[in-house]
mmCIF file as Biopython writes it, N, C-alpha, C and O atoms, coordinates in Angstrom:
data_model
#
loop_
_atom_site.group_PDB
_atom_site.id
_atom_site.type_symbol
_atom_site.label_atom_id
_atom_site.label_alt_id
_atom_site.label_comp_id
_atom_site.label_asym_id
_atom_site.label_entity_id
_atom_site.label_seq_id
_atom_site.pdbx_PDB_ins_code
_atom_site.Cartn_x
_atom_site.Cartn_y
_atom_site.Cartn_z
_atom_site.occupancy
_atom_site.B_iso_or_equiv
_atom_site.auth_seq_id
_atom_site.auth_asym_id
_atom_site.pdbx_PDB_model_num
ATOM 1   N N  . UNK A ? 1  ? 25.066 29.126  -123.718 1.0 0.0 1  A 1 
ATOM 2   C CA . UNK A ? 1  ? 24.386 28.590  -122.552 1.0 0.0 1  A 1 
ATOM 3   C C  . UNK A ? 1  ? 25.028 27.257  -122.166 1.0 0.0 1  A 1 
ATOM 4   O O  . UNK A ? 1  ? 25.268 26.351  -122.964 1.0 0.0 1  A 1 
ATOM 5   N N  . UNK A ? 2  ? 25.282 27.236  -120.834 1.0 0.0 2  A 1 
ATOM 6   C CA . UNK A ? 2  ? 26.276 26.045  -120.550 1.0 0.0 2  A 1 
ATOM 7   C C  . UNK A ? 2  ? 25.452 24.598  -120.303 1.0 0.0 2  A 1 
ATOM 8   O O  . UNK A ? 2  ? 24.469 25.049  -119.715 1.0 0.0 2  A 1 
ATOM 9   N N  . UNK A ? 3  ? 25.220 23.108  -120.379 1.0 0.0 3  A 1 
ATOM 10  C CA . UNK A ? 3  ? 24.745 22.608  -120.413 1.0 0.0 3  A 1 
ATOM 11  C C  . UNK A ? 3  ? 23.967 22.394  -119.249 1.0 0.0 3  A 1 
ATOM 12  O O  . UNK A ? 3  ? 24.379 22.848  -118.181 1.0 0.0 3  A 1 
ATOM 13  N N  . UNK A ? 4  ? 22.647 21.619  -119.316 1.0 0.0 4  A 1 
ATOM 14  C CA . UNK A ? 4  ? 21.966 21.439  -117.818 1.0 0.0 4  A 1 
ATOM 15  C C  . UNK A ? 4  ? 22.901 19.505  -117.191 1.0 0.0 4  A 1 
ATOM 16  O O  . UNK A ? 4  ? 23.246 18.533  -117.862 1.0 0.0 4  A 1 
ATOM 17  N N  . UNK A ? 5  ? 22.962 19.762  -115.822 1.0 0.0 5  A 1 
ATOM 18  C CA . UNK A ? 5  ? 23.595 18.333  -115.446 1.0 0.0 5  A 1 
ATOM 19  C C  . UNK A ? 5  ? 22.136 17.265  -115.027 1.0 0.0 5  A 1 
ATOM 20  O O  . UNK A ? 5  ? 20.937 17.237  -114.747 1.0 0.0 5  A 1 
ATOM 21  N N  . UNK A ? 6  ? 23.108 16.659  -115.207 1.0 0.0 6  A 1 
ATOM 22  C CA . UNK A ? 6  ? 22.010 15.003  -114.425 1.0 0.0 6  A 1 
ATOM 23  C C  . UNK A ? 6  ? 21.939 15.458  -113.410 1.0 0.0 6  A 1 
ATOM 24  O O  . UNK A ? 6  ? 22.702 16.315  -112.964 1.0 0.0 6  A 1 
ATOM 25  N N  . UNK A ? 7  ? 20.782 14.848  -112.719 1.0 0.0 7  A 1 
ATOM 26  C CA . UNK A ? 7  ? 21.081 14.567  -111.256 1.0 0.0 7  A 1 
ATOM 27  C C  . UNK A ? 7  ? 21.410 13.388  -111.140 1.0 0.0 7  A 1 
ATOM 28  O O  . UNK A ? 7  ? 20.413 12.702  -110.916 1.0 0.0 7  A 1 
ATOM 29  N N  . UNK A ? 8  ? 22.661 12.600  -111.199 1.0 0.0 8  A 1 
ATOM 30  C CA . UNK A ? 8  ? 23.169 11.218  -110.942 1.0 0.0 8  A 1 
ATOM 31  C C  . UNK A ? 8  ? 22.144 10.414  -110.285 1.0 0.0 8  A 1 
ATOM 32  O O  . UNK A ? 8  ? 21.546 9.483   -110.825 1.0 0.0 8  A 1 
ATOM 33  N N  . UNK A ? 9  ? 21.965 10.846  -109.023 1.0 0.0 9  A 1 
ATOM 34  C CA . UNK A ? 9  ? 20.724 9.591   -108.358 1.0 0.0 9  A 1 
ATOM 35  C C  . UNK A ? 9  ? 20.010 9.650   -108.840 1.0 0.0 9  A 1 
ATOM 36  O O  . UNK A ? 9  ? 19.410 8.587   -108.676 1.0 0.0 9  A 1 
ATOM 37  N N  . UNK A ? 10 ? 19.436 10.314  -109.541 1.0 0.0 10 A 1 
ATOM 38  C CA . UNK A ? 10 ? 18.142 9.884   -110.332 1.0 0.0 10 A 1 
ATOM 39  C C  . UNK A ? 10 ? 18.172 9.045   -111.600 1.0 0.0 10 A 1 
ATOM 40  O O  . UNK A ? 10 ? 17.358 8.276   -112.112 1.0 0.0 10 A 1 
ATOM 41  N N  . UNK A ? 11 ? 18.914 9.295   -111.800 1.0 0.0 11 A 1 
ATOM 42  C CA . UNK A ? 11 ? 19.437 8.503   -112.951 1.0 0.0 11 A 1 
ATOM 43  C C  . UNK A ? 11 ? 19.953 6.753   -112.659 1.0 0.0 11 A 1 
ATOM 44  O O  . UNK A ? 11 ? 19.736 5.723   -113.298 1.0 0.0 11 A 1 
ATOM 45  N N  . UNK A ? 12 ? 20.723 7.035   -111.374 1.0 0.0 12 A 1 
ATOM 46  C CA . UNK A ? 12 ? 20.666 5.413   -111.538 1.0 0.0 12 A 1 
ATOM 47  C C  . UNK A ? 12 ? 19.716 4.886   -110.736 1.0 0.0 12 A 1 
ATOM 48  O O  . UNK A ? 12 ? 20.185 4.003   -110.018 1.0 0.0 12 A 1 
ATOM 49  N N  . UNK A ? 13 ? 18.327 5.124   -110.545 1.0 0.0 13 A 1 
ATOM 50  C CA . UNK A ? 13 ? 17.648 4.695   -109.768 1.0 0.0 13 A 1 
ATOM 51  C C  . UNK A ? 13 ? 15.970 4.651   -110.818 1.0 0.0 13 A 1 
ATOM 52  O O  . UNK A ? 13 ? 14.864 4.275   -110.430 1.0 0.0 13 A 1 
ATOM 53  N N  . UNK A ? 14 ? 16.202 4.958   -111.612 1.0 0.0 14 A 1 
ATOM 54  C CA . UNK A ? 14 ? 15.177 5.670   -113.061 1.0 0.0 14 A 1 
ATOM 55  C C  . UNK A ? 14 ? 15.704 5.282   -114.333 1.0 0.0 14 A 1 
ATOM 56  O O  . UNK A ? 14 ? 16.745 5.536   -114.938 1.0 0.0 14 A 1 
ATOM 57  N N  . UNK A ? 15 ? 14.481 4.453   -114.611 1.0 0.0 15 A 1 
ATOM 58  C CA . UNK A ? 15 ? 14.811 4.094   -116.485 1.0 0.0 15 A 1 
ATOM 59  C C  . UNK A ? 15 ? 13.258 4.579   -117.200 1.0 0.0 15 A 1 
ATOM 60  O O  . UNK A ? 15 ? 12.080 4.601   -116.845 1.0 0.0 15 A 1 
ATOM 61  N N  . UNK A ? 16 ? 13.943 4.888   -118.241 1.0 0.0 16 A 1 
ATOM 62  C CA . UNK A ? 16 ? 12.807 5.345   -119.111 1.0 0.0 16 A 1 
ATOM 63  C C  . UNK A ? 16 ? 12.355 4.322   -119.859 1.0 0.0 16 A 1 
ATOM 64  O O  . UNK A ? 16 ? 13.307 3.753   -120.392 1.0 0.0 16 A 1 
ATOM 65  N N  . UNK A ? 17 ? 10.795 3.596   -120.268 1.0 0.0 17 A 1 
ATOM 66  C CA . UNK A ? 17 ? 10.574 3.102   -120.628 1.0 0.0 17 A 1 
ATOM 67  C C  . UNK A ? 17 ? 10.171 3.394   -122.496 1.0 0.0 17 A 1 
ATOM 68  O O  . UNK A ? 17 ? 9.864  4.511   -122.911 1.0 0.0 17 A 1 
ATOM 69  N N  . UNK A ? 18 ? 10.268 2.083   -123.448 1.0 0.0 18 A 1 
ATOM 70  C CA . UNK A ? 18 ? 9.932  2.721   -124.655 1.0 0.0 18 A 1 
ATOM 71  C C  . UNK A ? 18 ? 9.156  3.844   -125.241 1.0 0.0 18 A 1 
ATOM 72  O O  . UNK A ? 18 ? 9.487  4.560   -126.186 1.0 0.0 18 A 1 
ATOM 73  N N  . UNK A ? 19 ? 7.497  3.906   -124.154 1.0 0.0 19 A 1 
ATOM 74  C CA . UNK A ? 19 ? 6.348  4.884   -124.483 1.0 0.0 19 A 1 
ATOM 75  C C  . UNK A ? 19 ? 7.175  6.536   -123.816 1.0 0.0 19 A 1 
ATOM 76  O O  . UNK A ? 19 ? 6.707  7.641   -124.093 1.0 0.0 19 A 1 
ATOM 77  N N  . UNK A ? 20 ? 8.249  6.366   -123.064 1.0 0.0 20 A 1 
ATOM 78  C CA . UNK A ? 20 ? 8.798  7.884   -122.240 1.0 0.0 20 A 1 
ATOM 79  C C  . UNK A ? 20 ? 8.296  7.491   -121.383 1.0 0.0 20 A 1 
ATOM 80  O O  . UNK A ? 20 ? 7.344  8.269   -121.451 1.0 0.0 20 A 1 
ATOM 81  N N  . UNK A ? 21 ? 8.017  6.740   -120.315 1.0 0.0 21 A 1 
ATOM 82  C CA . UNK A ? 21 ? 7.220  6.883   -119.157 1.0 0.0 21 A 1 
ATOM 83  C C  . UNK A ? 21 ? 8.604  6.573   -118.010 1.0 0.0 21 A 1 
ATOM 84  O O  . UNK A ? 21 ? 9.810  6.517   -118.248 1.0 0.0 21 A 1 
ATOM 85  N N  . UNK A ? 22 ? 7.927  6.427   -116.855 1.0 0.0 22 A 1 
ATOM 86  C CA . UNK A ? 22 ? 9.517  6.475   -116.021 1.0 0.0 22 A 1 
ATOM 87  C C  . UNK A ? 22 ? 8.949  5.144   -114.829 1.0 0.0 22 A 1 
ATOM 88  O O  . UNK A ? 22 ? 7.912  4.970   -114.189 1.0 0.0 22 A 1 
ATOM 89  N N  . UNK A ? 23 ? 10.539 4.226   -115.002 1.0 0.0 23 A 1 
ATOM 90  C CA . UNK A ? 23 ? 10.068 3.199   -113.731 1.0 0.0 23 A 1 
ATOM 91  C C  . UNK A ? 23 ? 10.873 3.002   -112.900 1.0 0.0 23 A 1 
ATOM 92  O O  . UNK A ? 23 ? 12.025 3.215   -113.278 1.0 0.0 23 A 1 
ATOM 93  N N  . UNK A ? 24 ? 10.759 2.673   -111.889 1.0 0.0 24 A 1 
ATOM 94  C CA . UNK A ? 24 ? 11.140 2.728   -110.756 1.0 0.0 24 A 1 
ATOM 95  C C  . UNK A ? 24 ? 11.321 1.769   -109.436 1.0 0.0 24 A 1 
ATOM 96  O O  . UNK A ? 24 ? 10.187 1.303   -109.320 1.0 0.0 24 A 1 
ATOM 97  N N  . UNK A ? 25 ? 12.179 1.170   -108.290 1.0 0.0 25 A 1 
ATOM 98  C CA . UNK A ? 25 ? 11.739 0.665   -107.619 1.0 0.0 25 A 1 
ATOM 99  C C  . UNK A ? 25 ? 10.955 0.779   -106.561 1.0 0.0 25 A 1 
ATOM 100 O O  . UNK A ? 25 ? 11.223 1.770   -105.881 1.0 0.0 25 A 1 
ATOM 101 N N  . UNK A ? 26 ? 9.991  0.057   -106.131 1.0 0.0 26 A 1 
ATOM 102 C CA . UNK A ? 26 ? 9.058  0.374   -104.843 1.0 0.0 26 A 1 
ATOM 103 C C  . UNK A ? 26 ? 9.391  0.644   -103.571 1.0 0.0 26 A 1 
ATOM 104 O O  . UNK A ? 26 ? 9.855  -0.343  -103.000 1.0 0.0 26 A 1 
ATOM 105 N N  . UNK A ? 27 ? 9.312  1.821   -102.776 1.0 0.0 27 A 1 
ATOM 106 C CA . UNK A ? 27 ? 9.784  1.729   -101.773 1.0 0.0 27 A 1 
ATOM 107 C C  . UNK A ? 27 ? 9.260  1.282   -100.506 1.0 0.0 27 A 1 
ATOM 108 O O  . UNK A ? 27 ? 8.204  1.915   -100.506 1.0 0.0 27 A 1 
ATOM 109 N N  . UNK A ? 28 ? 9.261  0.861   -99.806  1.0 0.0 28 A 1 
ATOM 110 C CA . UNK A ? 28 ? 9.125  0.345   -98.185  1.0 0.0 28 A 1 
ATOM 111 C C  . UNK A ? 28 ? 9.505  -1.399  -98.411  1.0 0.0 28 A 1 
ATOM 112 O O  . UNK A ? 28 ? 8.887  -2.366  -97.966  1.0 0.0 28 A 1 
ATOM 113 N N  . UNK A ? 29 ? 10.530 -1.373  -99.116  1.0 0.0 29 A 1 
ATOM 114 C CA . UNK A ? 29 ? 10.988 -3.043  -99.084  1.0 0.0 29 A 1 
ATOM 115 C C  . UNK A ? 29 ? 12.226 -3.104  -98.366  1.0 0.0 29 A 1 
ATOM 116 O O  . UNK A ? 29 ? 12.838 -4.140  -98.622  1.0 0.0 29 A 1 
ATOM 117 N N  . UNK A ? 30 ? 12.558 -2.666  -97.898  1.0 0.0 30 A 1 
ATOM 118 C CA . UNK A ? 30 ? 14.068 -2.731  -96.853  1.0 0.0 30 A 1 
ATOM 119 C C  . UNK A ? 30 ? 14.335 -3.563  -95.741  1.0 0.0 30 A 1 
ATOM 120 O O  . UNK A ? 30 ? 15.250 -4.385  -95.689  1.0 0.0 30 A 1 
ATOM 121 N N  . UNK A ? 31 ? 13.133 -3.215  -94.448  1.0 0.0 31 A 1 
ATOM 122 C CA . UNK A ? 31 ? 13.370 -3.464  -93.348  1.0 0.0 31 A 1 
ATOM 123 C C  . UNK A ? 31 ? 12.230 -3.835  -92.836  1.0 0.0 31 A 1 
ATOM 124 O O  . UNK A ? 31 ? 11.387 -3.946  -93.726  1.0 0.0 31 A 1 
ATOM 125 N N  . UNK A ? 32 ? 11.660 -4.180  -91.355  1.0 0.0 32 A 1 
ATOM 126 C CA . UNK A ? 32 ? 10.372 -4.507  -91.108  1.0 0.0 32 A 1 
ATOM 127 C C  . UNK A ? 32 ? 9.482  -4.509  -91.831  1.0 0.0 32 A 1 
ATOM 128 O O  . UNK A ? 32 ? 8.540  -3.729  -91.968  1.0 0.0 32 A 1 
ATOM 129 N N  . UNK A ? 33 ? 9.847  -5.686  -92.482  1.0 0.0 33 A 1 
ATOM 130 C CA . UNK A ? 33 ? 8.407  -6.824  -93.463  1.0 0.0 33 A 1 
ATOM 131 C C  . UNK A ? 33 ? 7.694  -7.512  -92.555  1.0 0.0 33 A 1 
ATOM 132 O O  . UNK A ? 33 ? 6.848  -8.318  -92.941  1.0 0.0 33 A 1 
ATOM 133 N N  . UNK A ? 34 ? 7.904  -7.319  -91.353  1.0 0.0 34 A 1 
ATOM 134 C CA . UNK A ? 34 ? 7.342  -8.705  -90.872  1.0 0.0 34 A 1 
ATOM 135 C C  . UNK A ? 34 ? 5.786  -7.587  -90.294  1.0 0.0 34 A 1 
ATOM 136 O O  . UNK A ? 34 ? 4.656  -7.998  -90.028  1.0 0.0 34 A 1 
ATOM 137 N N  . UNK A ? 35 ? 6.076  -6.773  -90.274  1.0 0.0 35 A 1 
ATOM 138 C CA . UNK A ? 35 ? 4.777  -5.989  -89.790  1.0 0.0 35 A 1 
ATOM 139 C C  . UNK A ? 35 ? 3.705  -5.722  -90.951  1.0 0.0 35 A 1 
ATOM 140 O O  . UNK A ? 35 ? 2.547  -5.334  -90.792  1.0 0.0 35 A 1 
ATOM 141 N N  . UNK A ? 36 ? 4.445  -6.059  -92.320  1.0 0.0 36 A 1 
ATOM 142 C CA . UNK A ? 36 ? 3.578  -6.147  -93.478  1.0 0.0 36 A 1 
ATOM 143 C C  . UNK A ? 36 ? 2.747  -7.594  -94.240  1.0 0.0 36 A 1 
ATOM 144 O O  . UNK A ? 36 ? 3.403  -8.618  -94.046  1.0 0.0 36 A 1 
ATOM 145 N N  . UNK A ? 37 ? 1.422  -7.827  -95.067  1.0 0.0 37 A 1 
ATOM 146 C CA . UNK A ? 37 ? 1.229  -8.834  -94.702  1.0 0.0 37 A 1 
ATOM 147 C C  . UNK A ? 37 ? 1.619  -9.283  -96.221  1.0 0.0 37 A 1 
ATOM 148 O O  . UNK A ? 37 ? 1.850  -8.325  -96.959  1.0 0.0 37 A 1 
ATOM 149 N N  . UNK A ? 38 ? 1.693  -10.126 -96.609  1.0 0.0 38 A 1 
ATOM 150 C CA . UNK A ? 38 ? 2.178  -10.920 -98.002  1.0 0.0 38 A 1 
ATOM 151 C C  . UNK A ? 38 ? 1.371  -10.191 -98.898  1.0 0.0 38 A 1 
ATOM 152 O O  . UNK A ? 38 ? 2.132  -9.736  -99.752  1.0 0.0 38 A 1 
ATOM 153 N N  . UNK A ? 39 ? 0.568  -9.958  -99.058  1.0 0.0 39 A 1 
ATOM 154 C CA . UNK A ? 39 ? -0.105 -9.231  -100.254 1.0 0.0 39 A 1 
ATOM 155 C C  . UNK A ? 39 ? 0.567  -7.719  -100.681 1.0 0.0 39 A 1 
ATOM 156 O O  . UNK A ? 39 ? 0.739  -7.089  -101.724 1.0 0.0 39 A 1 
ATOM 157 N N  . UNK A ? 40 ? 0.806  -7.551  -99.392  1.0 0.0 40 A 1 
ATOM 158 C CA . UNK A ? 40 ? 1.905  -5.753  -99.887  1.0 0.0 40 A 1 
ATOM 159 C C  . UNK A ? 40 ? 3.069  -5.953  -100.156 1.0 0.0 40 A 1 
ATOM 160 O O  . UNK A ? 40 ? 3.593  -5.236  -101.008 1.0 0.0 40 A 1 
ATOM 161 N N  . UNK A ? 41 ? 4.047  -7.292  -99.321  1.0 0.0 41 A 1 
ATOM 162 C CA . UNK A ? 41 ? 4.773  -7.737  -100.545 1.0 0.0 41 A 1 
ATOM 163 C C  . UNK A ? 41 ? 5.240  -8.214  -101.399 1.0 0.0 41 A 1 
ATOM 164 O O  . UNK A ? 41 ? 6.359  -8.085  -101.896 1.0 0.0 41 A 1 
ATOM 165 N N  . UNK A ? 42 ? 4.039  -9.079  -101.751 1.0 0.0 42 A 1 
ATOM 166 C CA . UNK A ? 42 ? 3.566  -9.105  -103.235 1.0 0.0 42 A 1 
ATOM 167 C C  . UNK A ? 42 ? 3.934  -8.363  -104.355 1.0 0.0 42 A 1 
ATOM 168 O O  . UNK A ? 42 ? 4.793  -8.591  -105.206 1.0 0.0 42 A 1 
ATOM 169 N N  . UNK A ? 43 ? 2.909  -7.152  -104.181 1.0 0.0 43 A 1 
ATOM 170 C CA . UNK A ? 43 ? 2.701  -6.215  -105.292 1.0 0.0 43 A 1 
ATOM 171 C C  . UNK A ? 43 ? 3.599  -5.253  -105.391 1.0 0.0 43 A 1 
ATOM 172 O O  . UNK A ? 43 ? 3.692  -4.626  -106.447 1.0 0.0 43 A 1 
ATOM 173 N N  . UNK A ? 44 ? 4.440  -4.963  -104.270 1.0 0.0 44 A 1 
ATOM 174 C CA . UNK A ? 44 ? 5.525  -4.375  -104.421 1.0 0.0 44 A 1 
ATOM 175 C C  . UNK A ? 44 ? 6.946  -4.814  -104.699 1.0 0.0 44 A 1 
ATOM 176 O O  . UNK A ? 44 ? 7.976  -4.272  -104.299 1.0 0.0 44 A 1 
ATOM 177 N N  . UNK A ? 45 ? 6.817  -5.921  -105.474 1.0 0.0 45 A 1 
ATOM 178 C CA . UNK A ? 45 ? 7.941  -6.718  -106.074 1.0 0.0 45 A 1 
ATOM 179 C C  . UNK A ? 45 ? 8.292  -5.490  -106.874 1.0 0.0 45 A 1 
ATOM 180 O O  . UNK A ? 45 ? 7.632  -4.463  -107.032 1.0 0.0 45 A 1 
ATOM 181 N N  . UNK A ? 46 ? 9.650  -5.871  -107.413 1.0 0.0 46 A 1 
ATOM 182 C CA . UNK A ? 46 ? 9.919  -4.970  -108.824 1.0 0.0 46 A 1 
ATOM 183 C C  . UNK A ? 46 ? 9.860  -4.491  -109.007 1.0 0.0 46 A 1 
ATOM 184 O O  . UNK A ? 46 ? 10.682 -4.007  -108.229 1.0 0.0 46 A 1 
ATOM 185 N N  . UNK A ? 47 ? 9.394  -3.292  -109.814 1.0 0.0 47 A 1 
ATOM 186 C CA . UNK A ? 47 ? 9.279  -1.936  -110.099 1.0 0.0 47 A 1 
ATOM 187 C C  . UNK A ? 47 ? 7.999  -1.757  -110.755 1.0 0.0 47 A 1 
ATOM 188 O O  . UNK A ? 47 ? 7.259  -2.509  -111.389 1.0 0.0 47 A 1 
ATOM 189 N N  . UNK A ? 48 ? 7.961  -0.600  -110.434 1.0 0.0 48 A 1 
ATOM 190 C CA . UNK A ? 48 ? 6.336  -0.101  -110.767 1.0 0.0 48 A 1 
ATOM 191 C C  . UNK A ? 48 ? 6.321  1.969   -111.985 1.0 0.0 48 A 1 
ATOM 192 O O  . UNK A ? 48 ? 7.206  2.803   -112.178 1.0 0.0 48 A 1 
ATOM 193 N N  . UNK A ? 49 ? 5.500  1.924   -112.231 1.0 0.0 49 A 1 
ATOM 194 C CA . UNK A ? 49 ? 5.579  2.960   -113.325 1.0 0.0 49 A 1 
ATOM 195 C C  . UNK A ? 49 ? 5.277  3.901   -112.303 1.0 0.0 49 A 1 
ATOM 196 O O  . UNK A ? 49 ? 4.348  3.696   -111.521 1.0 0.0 49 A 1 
ATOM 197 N N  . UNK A ? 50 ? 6.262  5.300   -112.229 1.0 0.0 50 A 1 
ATOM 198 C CA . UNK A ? 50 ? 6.223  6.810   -111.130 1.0 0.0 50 A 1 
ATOM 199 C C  . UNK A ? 50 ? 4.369  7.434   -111.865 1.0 0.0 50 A 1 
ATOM 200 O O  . UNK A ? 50 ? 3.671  7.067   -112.811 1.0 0.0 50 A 1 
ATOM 201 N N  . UNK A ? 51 ? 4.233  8.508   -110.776 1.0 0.0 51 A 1 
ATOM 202 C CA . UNK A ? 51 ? 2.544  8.806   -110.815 1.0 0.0 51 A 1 
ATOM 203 C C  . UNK A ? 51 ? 2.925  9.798   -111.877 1.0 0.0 51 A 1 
ATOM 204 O O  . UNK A ? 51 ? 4.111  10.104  -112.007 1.0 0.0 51 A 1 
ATOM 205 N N  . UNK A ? 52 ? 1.796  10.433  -112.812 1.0 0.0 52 A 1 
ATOM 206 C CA . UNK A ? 52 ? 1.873  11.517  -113.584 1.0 0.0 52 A 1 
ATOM 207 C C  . UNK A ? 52 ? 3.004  12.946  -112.694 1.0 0.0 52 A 1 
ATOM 208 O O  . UNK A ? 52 ? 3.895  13.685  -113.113 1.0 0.0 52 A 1 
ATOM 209 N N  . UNK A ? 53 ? 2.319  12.749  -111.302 1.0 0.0 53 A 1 
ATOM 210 C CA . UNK A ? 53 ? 2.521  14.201  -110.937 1.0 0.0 53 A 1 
ATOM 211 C C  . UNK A ? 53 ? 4.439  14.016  -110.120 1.0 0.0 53 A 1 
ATOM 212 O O  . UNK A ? 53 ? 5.210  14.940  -109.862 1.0 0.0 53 A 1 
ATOM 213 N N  . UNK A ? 54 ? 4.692  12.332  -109.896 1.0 0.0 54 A 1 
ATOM 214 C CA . UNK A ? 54 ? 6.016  12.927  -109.874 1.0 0.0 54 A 1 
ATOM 215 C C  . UNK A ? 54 ? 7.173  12.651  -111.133 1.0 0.0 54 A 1 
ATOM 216 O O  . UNK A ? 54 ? 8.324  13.082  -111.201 1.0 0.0 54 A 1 
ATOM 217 N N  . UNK A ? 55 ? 6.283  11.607  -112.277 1.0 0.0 55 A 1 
ATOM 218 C CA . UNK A ? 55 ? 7.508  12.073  -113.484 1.0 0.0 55 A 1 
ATOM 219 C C  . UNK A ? 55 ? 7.219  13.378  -113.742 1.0 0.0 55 A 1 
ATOM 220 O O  . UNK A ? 55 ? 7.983  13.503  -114.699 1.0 0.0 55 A 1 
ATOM 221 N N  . UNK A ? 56 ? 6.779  14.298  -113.648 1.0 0.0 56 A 1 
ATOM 222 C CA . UNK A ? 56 ? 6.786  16.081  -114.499 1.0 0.0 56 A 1 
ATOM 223 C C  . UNK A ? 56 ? 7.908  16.276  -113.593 1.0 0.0 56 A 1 
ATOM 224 O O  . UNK A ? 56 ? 8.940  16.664  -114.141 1.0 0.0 56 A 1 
ATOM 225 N N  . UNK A ? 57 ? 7.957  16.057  -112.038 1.0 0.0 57 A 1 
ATOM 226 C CA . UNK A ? 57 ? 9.494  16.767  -111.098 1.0 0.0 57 A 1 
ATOM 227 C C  . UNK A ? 57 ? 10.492 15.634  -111.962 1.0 0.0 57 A 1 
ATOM 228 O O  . UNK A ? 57 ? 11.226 16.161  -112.799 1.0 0.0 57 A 1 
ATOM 229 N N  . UNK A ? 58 ? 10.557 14.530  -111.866 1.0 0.0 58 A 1 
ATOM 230 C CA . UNK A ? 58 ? 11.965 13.338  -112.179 1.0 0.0 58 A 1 
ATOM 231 C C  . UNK A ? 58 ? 12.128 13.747  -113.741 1.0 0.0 58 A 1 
ATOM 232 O O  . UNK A ? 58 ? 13.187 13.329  -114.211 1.0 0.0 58 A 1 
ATOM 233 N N  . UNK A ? 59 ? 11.744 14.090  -114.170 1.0 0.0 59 A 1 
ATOM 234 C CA . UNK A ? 59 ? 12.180 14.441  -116.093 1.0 0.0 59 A 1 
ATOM 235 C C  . UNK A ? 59 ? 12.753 15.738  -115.618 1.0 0.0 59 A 1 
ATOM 236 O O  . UNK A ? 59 ? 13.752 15.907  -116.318 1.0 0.0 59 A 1 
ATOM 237 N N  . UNK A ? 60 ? 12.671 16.423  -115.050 1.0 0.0 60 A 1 
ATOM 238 C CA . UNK A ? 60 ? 13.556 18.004  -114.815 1.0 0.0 60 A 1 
ATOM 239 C C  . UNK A ? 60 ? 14.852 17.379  -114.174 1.0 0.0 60 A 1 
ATOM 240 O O  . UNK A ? 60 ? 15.673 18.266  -113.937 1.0 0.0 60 A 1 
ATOM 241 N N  . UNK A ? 61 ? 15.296 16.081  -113.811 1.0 0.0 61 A 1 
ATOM 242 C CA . UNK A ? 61 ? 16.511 15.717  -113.125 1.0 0.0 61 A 1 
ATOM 243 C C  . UNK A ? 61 ? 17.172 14.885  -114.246 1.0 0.0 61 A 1 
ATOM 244 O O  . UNK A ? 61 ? 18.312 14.493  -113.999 1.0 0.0 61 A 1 
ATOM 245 N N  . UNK A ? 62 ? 16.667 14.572  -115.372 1.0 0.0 62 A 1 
ATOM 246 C CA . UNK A ? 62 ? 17.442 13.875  -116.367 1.0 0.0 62 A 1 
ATOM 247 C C  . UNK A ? 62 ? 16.759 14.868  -117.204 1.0 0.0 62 A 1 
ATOM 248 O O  . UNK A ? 62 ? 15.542 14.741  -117.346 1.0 0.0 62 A 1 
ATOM 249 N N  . UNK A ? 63 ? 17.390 15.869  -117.797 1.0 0.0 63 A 1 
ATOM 250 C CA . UNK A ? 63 ? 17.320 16.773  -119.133 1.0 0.0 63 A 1 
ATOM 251 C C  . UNK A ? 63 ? 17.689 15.754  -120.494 1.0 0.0 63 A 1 
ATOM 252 O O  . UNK A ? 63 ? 17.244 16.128  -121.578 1.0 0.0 63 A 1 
ATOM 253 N N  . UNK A ? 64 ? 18.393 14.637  -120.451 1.0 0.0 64 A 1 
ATOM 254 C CA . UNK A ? 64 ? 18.783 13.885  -121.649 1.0 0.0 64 A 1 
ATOM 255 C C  . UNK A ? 64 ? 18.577 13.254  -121.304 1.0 0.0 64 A 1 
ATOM 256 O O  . UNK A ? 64 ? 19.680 12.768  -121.054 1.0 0.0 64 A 1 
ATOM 257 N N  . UNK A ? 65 ? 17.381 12.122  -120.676 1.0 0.0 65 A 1 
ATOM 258 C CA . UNK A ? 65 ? 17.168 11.105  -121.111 1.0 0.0 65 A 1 
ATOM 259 C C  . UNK A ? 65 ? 18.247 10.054  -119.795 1.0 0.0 65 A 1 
ATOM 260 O O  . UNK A ? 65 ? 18.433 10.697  -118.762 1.0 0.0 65 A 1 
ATOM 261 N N  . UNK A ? 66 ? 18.621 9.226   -119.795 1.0 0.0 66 A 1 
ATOM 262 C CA . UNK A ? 66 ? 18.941 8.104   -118.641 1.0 0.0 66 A 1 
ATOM 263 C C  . UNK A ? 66 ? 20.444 7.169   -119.524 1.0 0.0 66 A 1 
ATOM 264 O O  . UNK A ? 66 ? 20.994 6.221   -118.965 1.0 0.0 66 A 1 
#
């Protein structure tokens, strides 16, 4: 059986944390902030831990791990 591949973007965009959990950066930080008010971006600094229901899809795109 021939090996399963990465999916590259997922991989460099996804780190696995010590417990297995998966983190990530927040998205809607790019462009028109100014229509957003400081508290959204606030909390969307940095990266934040993916929901149960989309690490089960992002772990099928890294078969080994990151």
């Amino acid at each position: 059986m021939p090996k399963m591949k990465t999916k590259k973007a997922a991989a460099k965009r996804i780190k696995i944390t010590a417990s297995g959990k998966l983190k990530a950066g927040v998205a809607g930080k790019r462009h028109r902030l100014i229509s957003h008010n400081g508290k959204y971006i606030r909390q969307n600094r940095g990266t934040k831990v993916l929901a149960k229901a989309d690490e089960a899809r992002v772990k099928k795109y890294l078969p080994y791990g990151v």
